[in-house]
C-alpha positions in Angstrom: 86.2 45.5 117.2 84.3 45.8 120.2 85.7 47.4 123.2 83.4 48.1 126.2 80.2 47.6 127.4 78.3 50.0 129.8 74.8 48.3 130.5 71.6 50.5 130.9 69.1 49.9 133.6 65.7 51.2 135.1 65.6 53.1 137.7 62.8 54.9 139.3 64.4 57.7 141.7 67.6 58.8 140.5 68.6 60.2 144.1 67.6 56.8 145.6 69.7 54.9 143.2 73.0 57.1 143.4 72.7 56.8 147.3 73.1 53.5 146.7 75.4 52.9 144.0 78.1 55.3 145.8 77.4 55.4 149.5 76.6 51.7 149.6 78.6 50.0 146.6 81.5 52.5 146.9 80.6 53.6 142.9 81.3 57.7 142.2 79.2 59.4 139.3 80.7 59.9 136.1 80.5 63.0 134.1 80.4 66.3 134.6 76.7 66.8 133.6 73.2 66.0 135.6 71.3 64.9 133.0 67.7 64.5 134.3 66.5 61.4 134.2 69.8 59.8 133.4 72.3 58.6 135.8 75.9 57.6 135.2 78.1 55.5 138.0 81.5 54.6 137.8 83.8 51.6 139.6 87.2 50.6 138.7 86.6 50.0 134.5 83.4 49.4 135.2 80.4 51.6 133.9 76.7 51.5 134.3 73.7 53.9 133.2 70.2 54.0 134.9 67.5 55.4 132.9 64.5 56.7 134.4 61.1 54.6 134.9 59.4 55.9 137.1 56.6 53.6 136.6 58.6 50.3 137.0 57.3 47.8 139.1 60.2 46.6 140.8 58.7 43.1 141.3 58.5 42.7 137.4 62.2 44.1 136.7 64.1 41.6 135.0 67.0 44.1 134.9 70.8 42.2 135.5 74.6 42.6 135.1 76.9 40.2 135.4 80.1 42.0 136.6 84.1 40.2 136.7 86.2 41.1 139.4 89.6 39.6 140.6 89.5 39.7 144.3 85.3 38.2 145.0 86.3 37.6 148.6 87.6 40.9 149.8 84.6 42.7 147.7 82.3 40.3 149.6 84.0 41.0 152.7 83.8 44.7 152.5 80.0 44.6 151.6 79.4 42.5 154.5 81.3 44.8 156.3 79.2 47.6 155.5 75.9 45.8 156.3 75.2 45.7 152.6 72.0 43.3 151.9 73.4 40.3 150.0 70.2 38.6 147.8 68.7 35.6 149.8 69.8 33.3 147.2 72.8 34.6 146.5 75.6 34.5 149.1 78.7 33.7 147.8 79.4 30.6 146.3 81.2 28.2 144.3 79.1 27.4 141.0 79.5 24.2 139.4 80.2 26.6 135.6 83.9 27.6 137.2 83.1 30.5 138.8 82.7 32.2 142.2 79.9 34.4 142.9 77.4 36.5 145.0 74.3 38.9 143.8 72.6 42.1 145.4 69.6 43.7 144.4 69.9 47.4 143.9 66.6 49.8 145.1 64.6 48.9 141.7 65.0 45.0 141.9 68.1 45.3 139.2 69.9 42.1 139.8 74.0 42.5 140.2 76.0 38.9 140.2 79.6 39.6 140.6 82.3 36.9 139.5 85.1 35.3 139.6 86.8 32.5 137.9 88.1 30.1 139.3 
């Protein structure tokens, strides 16, 4: 009886990564506690938690999300719009599985493929 999912991912400057995730991805924190070290972002239903590395090589992160939306085109729009890096192999796209999609790479390399099915 599962009911949500709220992936955890490195992250190795937790001022760095909330700049991003709410000035640049349009994301607010969640919670009414700084924790240190810990980082909690909120979108729509969707959750995700950073933990911090500070160590991590961001050119051996393997961290990803796959995230489901129901409008891809006007979220891809309104990154474009704010001059938000889309990943050079990722600009949206039809995939031959059903689904439309794009990725970004956040500060740390974590690798964000949002959805849609066709």
């Amino acid at each position: 009886m599962l009911t949500d999912i709220n992936p955890k991912l490195p992250m190795r400057n937790k001022t760095a990564t909330r700049e991003y995730y709410v000035n640049t991805l349009g994301f607010h924190e969640f919670g009414n506690a700084d924790f240190d070290g810990y980082l909690m972002v909120q979108k729509d239903h969707i959750q995700i938690h950073f933990f911090e590395f500070k160590e991590l090589d961001p050119k051996e992160n393997y961290g990803q999300v796959y995230i489901r939306t129901d409008n891809i085109d006007k979220l891809y729009q309104s990154l474009l719009d704010n001059k938000t890096s889309i990943h050079p192999n990722g600009h949206l796209q039809i995939k031959p599985w059903g689904q439309k999609e794009f990725s970004l790479l956040d500060p740390d390399n974590n690798l964000l493929t949002f959805g849609q099915a066709l």
